[in-house]
N, C-alpha and C positions, 0 to 999 in steps of 0.2 A: 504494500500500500504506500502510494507515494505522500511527501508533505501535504501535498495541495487537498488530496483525499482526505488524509486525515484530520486537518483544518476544518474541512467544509463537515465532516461528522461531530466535529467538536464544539460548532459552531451549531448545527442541525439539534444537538441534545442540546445545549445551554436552552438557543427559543424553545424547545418543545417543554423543557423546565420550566422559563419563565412565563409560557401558556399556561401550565398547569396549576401554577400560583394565580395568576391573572383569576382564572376559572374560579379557583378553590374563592380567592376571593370577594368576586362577583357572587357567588352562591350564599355565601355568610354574610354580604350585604346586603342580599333579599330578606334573606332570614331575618337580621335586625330590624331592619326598616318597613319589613310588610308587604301587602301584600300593593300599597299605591307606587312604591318603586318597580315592582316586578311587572305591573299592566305599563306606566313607562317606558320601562326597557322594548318589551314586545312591542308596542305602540313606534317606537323610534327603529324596530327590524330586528330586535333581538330574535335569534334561533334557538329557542329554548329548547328544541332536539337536540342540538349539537353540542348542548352544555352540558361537559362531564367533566367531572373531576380526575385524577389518576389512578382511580380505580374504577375508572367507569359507572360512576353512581350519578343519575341525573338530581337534579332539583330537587324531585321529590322522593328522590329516596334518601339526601341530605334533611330535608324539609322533618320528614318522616323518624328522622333519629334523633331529631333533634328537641330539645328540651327549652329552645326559647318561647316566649309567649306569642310571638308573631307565625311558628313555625307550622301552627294546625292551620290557620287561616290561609298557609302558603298552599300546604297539601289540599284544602279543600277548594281553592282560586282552580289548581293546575286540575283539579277530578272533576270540577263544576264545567271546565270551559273546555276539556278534553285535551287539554295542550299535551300530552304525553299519553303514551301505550302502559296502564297501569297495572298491566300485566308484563310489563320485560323485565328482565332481572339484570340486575346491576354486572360486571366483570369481574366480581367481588366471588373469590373461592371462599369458603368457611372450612 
């Protein structure tokens, strides 16, 4: 594997990391703030299909584990308006 390859992989994982924090972040700022930033986001072209965290857990399976007071009214936004398949399972092995 030359430099330039190994560069462009090293560079390829770093953004795929800082996606992943990005993500992780946006998700835990739904969660605090509720359910009037999460219709925002959507409203502005958020793809809340495509928000997973690094373990492949969407929204509401974040939403769902979670213990803030905002986080039922998240789960019951994303089941009321059908935004997600509430039947897929996360990437997440047990």
């Amino acid at each position: 594997m030359g430099v330039d390859q190994t560069l462009i992989e090293g560079l390829t994982q770093a953004l795929e990391k800082q996606r992943q924090i990005d993500v992780s972040s946006q998700m835990n700022r739904f969660i605090q703030n509720g359910v009037n930033d999460l219709n925002e986001a959507i409203q502005s072209g958020l793809d809340i299909q495509s928000l997973r965290n690094k373990y492949g857990m969407t929204l509401l399976h974040v939403a769902a584990a979670s213990s803030n007071e905002h986080a039922s009214s998240i789960v019951q936004y994303i089941v009321d308006h059908q935004l997600l398949n509430v039947n897929e399972k996360s990437r997440v092995h047990l």
